[in-house]
C-alpha positions as CSV (number, residue, x, y, z in Angstrom):
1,X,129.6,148.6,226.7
2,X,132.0,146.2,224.7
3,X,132.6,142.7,225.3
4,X,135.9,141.8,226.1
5,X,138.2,138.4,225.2
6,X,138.7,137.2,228.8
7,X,142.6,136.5,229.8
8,X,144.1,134.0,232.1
9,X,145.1,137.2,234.6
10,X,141.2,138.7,234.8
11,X,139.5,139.0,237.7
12,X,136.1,137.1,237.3
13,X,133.1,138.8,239.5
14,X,130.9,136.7,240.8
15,X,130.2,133.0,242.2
16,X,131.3,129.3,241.2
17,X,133.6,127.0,240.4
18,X,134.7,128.9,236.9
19,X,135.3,131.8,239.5
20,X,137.0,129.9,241.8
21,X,139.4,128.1,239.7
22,X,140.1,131.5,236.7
23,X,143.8,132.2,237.2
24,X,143.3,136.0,238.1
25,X,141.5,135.4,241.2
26,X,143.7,132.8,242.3
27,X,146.5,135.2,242.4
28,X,143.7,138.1,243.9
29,X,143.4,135.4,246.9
30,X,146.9,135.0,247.4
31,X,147.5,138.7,247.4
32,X,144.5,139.1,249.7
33,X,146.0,136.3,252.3
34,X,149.4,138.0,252.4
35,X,147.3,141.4,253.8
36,X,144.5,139.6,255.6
37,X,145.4,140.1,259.6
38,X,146.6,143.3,258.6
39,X,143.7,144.6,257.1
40,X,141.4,143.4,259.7
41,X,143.2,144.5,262.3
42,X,144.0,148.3,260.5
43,X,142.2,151.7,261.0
44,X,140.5,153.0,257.6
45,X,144.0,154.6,256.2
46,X,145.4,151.1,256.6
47,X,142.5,149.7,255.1
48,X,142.6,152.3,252.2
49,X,146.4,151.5,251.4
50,X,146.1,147.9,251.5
51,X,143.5,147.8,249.3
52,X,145.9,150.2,246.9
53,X,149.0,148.2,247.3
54,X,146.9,145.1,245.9
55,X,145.8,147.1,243.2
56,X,149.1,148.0,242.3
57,X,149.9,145.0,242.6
58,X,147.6,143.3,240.1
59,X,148.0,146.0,238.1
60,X,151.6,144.8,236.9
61,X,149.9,141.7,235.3
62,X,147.2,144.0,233.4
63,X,144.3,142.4,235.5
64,X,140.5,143.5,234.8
65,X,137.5,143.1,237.0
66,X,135.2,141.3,234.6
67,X,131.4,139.8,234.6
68,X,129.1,138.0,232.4
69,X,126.7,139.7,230.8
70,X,124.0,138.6,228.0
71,X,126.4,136.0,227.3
72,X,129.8,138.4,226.8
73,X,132.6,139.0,229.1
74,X,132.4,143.0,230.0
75,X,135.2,144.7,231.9
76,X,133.2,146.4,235.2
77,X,134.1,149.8,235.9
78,X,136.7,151.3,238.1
79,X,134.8,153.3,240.9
């Protein structure tokens, strides 16, 4: 796996206050409060196209799911 350069618009995996306070996942919160009583309150296709309209979403600013490993910022994969 190669290490990535991490952006202002990734999506850090994981816990703490560098995770809490990255740029991507501020805007993955905001996007995930604007569908939050929806979601919880959907069936599983309304589930499953929430979850795809914040992709899409985040998508338009090139956003990666990213962790630390070994030291290096790795892009996780998209399963």
């Amino acid at each position: 796996m190669e290490s990535i350069e991490l952006s202002d618009d990734d999506i850090i995996c994981g816990r703490g206050e560098h995770t809490r306070n990255h740029a991507g996942n501020h805007r993955l919160r905001e996007q995930i409060s604007l569908y939050y009583k929806a979601y919880a309150n959907g069936g599983k296709s309304e589930k499953i196209d929430i979850i795809k309209t914040i992709l899409n979403y985040l998508s338009q600013y090139s956003c990666r799911f990213v962790k630390k490993r070994s030291g290096k910022w790795m892009q996780i994969d998209e399963r």
